[in-house]
Every structure is written in C-alpha cells, then in structure tokens.
N, C-alpha and C positions, 0 to 999 in steps of 0.2 A: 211522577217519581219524587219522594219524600228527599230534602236535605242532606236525609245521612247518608243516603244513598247517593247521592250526587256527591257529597264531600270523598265517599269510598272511592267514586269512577276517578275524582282528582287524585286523590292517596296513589292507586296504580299509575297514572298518567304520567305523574309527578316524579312515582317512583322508576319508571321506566327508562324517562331519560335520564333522571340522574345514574344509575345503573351503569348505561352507554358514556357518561359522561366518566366513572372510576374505572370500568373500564377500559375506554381510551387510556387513560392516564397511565393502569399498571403497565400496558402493551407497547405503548408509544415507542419507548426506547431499545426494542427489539430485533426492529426491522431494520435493514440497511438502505432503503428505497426512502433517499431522502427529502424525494417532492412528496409522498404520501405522508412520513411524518409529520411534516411538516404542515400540513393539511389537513390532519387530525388534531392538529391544537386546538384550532376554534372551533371543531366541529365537539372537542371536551370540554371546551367552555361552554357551548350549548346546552350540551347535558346537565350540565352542573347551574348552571342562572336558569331553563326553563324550569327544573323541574325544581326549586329552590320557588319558581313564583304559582307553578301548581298548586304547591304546597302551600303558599298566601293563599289562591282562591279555596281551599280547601277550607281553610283556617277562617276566610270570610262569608261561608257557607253554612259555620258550625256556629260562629257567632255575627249574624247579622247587624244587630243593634249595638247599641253599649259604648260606642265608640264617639269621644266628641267631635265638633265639624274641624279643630284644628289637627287631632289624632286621624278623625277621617282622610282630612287632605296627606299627612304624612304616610299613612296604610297608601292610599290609594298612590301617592305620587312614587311612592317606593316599590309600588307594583309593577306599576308602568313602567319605570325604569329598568327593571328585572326583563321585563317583557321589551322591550325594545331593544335592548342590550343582544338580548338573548336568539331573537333573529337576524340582527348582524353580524353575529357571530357563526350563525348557520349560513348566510351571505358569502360570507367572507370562505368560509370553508369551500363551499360549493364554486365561487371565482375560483380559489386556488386550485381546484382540482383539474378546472377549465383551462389551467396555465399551458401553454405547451415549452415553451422555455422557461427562465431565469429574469430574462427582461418581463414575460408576462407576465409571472408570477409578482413583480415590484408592480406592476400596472393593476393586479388584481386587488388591492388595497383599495383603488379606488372605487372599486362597487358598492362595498360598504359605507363609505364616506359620501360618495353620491346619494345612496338611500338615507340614511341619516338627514344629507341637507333637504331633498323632498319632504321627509316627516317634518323636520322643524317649518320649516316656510309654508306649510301645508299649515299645521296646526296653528302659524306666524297668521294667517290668513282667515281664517276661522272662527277664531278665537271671539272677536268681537260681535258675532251674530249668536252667540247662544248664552244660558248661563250660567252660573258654574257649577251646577248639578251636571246640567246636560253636557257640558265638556268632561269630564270624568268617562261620561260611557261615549263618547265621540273621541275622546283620546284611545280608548281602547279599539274601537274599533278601525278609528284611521291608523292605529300602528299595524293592525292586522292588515287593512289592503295594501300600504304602503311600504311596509315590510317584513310582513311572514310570507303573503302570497309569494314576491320575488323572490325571494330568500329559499323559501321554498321549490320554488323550482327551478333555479340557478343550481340549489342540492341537488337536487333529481339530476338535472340536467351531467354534472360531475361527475355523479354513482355511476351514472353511463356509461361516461369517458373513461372511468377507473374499470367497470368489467372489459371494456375491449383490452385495456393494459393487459388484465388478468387474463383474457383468453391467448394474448398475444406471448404473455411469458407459459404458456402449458398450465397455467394455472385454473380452467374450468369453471371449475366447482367455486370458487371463490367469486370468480366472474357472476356468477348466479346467484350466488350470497348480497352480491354487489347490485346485483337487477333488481331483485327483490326491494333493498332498499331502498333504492330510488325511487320504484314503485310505491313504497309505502310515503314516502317524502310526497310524491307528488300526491295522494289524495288527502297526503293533511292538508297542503297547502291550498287544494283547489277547490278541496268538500270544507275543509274542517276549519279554512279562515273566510271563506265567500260566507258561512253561517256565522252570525257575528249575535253578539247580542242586539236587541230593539236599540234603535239611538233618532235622534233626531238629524243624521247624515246619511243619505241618501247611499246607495238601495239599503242599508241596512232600515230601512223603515217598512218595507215588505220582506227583503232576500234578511232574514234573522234564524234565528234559534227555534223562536214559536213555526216558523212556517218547518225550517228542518221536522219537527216533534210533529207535524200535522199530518207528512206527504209521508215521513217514513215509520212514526210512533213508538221512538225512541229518543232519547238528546243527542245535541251532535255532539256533546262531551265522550260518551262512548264509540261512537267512529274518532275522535282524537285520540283516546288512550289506545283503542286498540291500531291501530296507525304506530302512535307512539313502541308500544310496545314491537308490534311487526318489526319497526324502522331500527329499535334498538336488538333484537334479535338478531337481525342481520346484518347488521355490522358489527356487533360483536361476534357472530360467525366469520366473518371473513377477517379480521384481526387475528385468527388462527392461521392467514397466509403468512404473518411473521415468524409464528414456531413453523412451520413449516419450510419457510427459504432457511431459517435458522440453522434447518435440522439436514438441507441439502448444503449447506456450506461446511457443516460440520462434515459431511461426506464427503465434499469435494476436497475437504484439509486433510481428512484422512487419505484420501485418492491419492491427491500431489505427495503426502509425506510418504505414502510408502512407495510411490512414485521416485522423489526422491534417495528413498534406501536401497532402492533396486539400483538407480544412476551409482552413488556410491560405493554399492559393494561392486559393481563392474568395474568403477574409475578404480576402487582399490586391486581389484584383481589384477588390469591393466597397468597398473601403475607396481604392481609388484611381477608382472613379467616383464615391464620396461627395468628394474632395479636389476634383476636375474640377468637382462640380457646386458646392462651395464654392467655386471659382474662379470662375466663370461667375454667380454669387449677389451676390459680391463685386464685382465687377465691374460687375454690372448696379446694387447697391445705391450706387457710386462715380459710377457715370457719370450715376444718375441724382439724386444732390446733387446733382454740379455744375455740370446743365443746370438742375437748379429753382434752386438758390442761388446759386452763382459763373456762369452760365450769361446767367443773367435780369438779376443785376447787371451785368454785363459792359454786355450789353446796353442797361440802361439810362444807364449811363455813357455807351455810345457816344452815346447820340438827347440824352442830356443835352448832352455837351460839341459835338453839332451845332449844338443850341438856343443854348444859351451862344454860340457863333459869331456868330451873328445877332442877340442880342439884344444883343451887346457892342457893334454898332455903333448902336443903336437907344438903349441905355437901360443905362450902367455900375454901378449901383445895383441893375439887376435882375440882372444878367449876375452881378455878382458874389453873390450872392447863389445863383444856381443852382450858380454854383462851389462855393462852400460845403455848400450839398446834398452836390454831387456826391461831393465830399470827403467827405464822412459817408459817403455808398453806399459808395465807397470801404472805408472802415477796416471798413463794417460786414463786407463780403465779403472781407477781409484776415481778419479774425474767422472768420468760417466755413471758408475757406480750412485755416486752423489748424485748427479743430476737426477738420475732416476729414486732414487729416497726422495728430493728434493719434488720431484713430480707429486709423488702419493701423499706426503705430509709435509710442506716445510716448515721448516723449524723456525725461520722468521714469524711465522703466524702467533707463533703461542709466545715465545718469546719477546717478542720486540712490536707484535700486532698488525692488524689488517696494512694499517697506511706504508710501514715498512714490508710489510710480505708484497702490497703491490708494487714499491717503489724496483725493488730487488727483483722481482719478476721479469718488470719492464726492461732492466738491464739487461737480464737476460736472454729475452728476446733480441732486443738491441746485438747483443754477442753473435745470436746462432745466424739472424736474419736483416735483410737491410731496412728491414720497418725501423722507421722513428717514432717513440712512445714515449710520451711524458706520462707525468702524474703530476695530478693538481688535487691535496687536499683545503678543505674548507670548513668554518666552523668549529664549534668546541668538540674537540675529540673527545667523546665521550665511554667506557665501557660497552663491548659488545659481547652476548655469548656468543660461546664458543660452533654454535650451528648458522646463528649467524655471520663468523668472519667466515668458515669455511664456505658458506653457502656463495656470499658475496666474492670472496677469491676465484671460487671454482666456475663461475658465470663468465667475471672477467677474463676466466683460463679461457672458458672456451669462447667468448667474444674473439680472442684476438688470435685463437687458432682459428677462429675462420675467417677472419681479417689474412692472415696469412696464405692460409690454404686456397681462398676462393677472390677474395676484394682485389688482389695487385695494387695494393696501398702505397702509398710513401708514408704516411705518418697516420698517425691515432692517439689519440687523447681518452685519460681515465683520468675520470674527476670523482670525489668522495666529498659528497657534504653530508655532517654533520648537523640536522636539526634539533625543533626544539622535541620533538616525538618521536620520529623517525631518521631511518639516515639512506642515501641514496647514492648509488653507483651509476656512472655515465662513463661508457664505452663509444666511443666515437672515432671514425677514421673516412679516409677520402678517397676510398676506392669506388669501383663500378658500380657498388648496389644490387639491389634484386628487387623483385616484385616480391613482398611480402604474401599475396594470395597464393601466387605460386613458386614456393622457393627451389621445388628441386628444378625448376625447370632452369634454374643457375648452378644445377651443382651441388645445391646444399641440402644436408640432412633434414628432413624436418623433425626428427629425434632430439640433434642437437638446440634447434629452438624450443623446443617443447619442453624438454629438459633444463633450462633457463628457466623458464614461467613455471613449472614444477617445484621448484628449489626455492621460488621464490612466494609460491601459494604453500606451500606447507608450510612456511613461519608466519604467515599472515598478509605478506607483502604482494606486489605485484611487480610484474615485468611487461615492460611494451620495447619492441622491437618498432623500430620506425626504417625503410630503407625507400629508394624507389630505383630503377635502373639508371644511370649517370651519376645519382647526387648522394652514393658513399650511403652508411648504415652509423644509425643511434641506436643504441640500447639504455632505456633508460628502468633501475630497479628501485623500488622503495621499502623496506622492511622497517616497518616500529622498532622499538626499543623494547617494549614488551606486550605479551601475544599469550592466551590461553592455552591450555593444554587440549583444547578440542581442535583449535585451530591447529597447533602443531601436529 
C-alpha cells in the first residue's frame, strides 16, 4: 500500500477520535450522573491529543524527508509527547470509570501517574544501550506497551462497568452502546499496540507491523482506524443516554408539577370549605351571644319598661326605681354589645396597632378569667400590614382560648419581637399540654391548630406549635415584613 494511502487510513483514524473527542465536549454537560461526567473529561482529552498526533503521522507520511536532525528531534519529540499524553488520558478515564466511590475515584489518579513513572524509568533505563535513531522508534514503541496496551484495557475494562450501570438504571440499549465500545478499545489495544513498528526492542523485532501485513495482508493501521472509528461510534451513541435521562426528568418535572396543581387545587378547595365552615361557625357563635346576651336583655328591658308603665301610674317611687334597673340593663348590654364588636374587629388594631390590641386583649382576658397574661413586646416596632396585625392577633386569640378552654393555666405569656426581616409572636402558658401527634385526644380541635399554621402560611410565614403532656404549650409564629403576591 502506497503512502497516500496510508496517510488517508491516518486522516480517518485521526479523524475518528477527534470526532469522539468534540463530541464528548458538546454532551458533557448535559448529564446529571456526575461520576460519568466526570469520567468523560479525559476520555475528551483523548480524542482530541490522539487524533491531533494521527494527524502528525499523517503529515509524516506525506512528507518523509525535508526535515533537519534538529527539526527532526522537535517533530518527533512532539509526537511522542502527543502520543503518550494521549494514553494517559485514556488510563485515567478508564480508572475513573473503575471508581466505585469518591475516595476511589481520588485514588484513580494514580493509575495514570503510575504508568507515566514506568514509561520514564523504562526509557531512564534504556536509553544508553541504543542510539539516537533507534531510540525515536523504541520510544514509540515502548509508550505503546507501556502505555496504550494498559490504558487500553483499563478503558475496556470501565466501558464494562459503565453498561452494567446502564442495564442496572433500564437503560439497555446504551449498556450495549457501552459493550460494543469496550470491545472496540480492547482490540486496539491488544491487536493494534502488540503490532508496533520494527525497533530494536524486543518482541517488537519479530511481533511488528511487517509481520501483522504478512499473516493477515493488510496494515495494522486499518484494524487501528477501524477500532478507532467502532470505539468512537459507540460512545457517541451512548452519549444519547444524556438527552434521554434529560428528557425523563423533564417528565418527571412535568409529573411532580402537575402533581403539584392537583395537591393545590384540593388544599385550595379544602381550605375554602374550611373558610365556609368558619363562616358558618362564626356566625352561629355571633347570633348566638346575642340572642343569650343582647337578645335576653332587649328583652327584658322591653316587659321592664311595660312594667314601669303601670306602675308609674300606681306608685312613682317604685316606677322609678325600675327605671333605674332598667338603665343598668341597659349599659350592662351596651357593654357586651362592645365586647362583641370588640371580638370581630377591635378598634385598637388599627388605631393604636398590634402591641396595644394585644396589650388590651390580655386585660381582657384578665377581667372575664382568672388567667394571668402579660405582654412583652421587643425590638424596633416596625409597620405591619394590615393581614398581618390581624393574622397575628387572631392566632394569639385563639392561643389563649385554648389556653383557657383546655390548658387549666395560671398564667401565659405573649411575646412580640420585632426583627430585622420578620417579626414573631410567642404564646406561652403553663398548663397541662398535649401530645401534639394527637391533640383531640386532649380535647382540642385540630381545626383550631390548623387554622394557626393556615394564617400563618398564606402571608409567607410559619407556625410551630411546640406542647407535650405536663410541660404547658409554645406557639411560636414568624411572618416577614414583606411576601409576594403568590405567596399571599
């Protein structure tokens, strides 16, 4: 076979790996399997240095002569370098694939460096028994046993490891992708570096190139490109398992999201017959004050100022006198009246804000019940809107009706600090507690806890309820300062 012809079998060869070598590069960062990326670095450097020194023999095939002995040593030394580079790098790939952890993967570094120290101390060794012709093609060829054959099948050996991966994740087909080219790795390395050029280092002085051309009557440069090529084939087929996990996680994101919108519009469904059934709660607990309170008073004022009628003309001393009553019933139900306004919206909130609506609460409590309630505010009072003071009063409301209704407290503590992003409400008191896993088993609604963390997740914020049985109930709320309109 003529020159040109041999320089064309390098041209493919050349071209082959470098091919495998950009495409590694475009694909690389696609995959989320980050022991495989990672593993494809050197095996793109590969591509890119071996077939970069094809391309030398190529180039030294088309022109033989012409070159002088100082330009000769720099072609040649720069070949070699290309070329030994170029199987460590296939070394190094093939360890990393080999890694089964993290720590391995740091210890696979040393394969390459290993092979590296053999070549130099080899060639350290040698050197002085030939001479400097015959070291040129003894350099070549001792990188070939020293380090394409290993290199070589250290790769194979990984391609292995990497299709059981692939079979192991349903991946198949890629596993096969992956067989193939280890197969093709191992008969570069085992055909296509054992045939070496003629040298005066041993076997390559019978096992060479001429005998390859003898036994089978063709070069073994064409088992190399076509190897080359097979090797590059297939791993650029299987490089398609990246678009493809790509294109199942884009499914799975779809999955979860509309996964998601279904949870959503159920929590919204639910959380708008929880609002209905707090309306409907509210309402019944409204109408029925103030048919027992303002209801009954009413009431009595009416049969009273009948009575007073009748009696005013009988007896002015008694008459008045039931006036005076009445008057009293009166203010008393002008009093509850208020309290019940004072329930739905008080008027400290908006006027005088959160830390006075709580302060005035707790007094109130204090009036009706023998709980003890401080307030302890903290920090720079800062502006709050207006879903926030209500959110955060209406918690603390019902913290401490259930401190009243269920704990047998003596005292409780609400604290308000003020930070530098958010601000946080702390209900505290020293009653009996509950099991938080299971609250009615104490008596308590789990509406009304739910309803906390509700009030408190639609402005952004959260709520933790902290109790246990003996050791009294925390409530503690956090809400920002300011919150999106998604989130709201």
């Amino acid at each position: 076979m003529d020159k040109f012809s041999i320089a064309i079998i390098f041209f493919f060869y050349g071209l082959a790996f470098y091919s495998m070598g950009l495409a590694i590069l475009l694909e690389i960062g696609h995959g989320s399997d980050e022991r495989l990326r990672r593993a494809l670095r050197p095996l793109s450097a590969f591509g890119f240095i071996h077939g970069s020194h094809e391309w030398l023999e190529m180039f030294s095939h088309l022109h033989p002569v012409g070159l002088q002995p100082d330009h000769l040593l720099l072609f040649e030394g720069g070949r070699l370098a290309l070329l030994s580079f170029s199987f460590l790098s296939l070394g190094a790939f093939g360890a990393f694939l080999l890694s089964k952890d993290e720590y391995a993967q740091r210890l696979s570094l040393l394969f390459p460096l290993g092979l590296s120290a053999i070549w130099g101390v080899g060639l350290f060794i040698i050197r002085g028994h030939y001479t400097f012709l015959e070291m040129m093609d003894i350099t070549d060829v001792w990188t070939r046993y020293s380090l394409a054959l290993p290199s070589a099948l250290v790769a194979s050996a990984g391609l292995i490891n990497q299709q059981r991966r692939f079979r192991r994740a349903g991946m198949a087909q890629f596993g096969r992708d992956s067989l193939w080219a280890a197969v093709a790795f191992f008969w570069y390395g085992i055909i296509g570096q054992t045939f070496t050029r003629p040298s005066a280092l041993p076997p390559s002085t019978i096992v060479n190139q001429n005998l390859f051309l003898e036994i089978f009557g063709f070069p073994v440069q064409i088992l190399r490109a076509g190897a080359a090529i097979t090797a590059a084939t297939f791993v650029m087929r299987f490089l398609r398992s990246f678009e493809v996990e790509m294109r199942n996680q884009i499914i799975a994101l779809q999955a979860a999201r509309l996964e998601e919108a279904e949870r959503r519009e159920a929590l919204r469904g639910e959380l708008l017959r929880r609002v209905v059934e707090a309306q409907e709660a509210e309402r019944q607990r409204i109408a029925r004050e103030l048919h027992d309170a303002t209801g009954q008073a009413l009431t009595a004022i009416g049969l009273g100022l009948r009575g007073a009628s009748t009696t005013l003309r009988q007896d002015l001393e008694k008459a008045t006198l039931q006036l005076r009553q009445l008057e009293s019933l009166v203010a008393r139900s002008l009093d509850e009246l208020q309290r019940i306004i004072a329930d739905l919206r008080p008027s400290h909130l908006d006027d005088l804000g959160l830390p006075a609506a709580l302060r005035w609460y707790a007094a109130e409590v204090q009036n009706r019940t023998p709980l003890q309630v401080t307030v302890e505010v903290s920090g720079e009072v800062k502006p709050l809107s207006s879903e926030t003071k209500i959110a955060l009063f209406r918690i603390a409301q019902e913290a401490l009706t259930n401190t009243i209704k269920h704990a047998r407290a003596k005292h409780a503590h609400i604290a308000l600090v003020f930070g530098n992003e958010d601000v946080t409400l702390q209900v505290n008191d020293d009653g009996c507690g509950f099991d938080t896993n299971h609250p009615d088993r104490k008596g308590r609604h789990p509406w009304g806890l739910e309803g906390m963390k509700e009030r408190a997740s639609l402005l952004g914020g959260q709520c933790h309820i902290l109790s246990s049985p003996g050791r009294g109930t925390l409530v503690v709320v956090t809400i920002p300062y300011q919150f999106s309109e998604e989130e709201r």
